[in-house]
Every structure is written in structure tokens, then in C-alpha cells.
N, C-alpha and C positions, 0 to 999 in steps of 0.2 A: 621620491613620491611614486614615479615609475616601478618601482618592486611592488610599492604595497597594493597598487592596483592591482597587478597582475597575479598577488597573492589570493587577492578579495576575489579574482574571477575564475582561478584556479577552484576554490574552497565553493563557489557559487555553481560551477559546472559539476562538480563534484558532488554536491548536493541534489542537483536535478538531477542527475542519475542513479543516485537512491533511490529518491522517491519514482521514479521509472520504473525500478526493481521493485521496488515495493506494490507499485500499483500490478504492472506482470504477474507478481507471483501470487496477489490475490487472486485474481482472475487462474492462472493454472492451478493452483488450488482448490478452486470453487469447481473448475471444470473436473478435476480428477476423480472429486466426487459425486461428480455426474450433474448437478445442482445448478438449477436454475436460479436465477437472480430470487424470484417468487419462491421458490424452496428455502435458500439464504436467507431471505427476509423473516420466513416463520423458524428457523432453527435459530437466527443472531436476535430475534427482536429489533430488529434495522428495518427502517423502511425502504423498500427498492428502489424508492429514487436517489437515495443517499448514498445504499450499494452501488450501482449504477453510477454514481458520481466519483465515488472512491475509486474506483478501476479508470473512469475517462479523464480524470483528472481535476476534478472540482476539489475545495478545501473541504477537509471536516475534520470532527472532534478528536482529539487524539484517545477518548473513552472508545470510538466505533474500533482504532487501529488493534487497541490494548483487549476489548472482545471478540475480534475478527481470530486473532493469535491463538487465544484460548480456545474459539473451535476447531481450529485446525492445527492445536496441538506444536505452536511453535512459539518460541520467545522472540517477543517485541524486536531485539536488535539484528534477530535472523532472518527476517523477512525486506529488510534492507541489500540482504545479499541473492546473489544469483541461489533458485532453488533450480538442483538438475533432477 
């Protein structure tokens, strides 16, 4: 039983640091293009408080993750990773 927990918390911290990266690289992204929250919101159709949630860590739809990508020209499973 002691393995599988520590498998499940392994795979759990593992996970939160994804989505970590994931939150990060929206936000440096959004920055490199000079773009305010309010600029974002008129280019994504996103409203800024959801923008805004998506970087600080609030849940949302996996639609905003899958058009956030497509503005900024990256595939869904690469924004998981560290962007340099």
C-alpha cells in the first residue's frame, strides 16, 4: 500500500508542476508580446478576469487553454513545458 501512495503523490506533484509551467509560460508569453491582460482579452475573446485567473491559478475551461495556444502559435502539450 506504501508504494501506491507514494506513486499517487509522486504523479500529483508532478502534475502541479505543470500546470505551474503552464500558468508561467502563459503569462511570459503574454508579456513578450507586450500585452496587457485588456489587450489579451480583445485578441483571445477571453474575458480579463478569467485571463487573469488562468495565470494566478484559478480552474478554467480547457477551450480558453486550447485558444490561448493557437494565439500564441504553440501546441497544447508544449506549454506544459518550460518555454526559454
Amino acid at each position: 500500500m506504501l508504494n501506491e501512495e507514494v506513486f499517487f503523490m509522486c504523479i500529483r506533484d508532478e502534475n502541479e508542476k505543470q500546470v505551474k509551467t503552464m500558468r508561467d509560460n502563459f503569462k511570459l508569453l503574454r508579456q513578450r508580446k507586450k500585452w496587457s491582460m485588456e489587450e489579451l482579452s480583445q485578441v483571445s475573446e477571453i474575458e480579463t478576469s478569467v485571463l487573469a485567473g488562468i495565470e494566478n491559478g484559478d480552474d478554467f475551461d480547457v477551450a480558453f487553454l486550447i485558444a490561448l495556444c493557437h494565439i500564441y502559435g504553440v501546441k497544447p502539450c508544449q506549454i506544459f513545458l518550460p518555454i526559454t
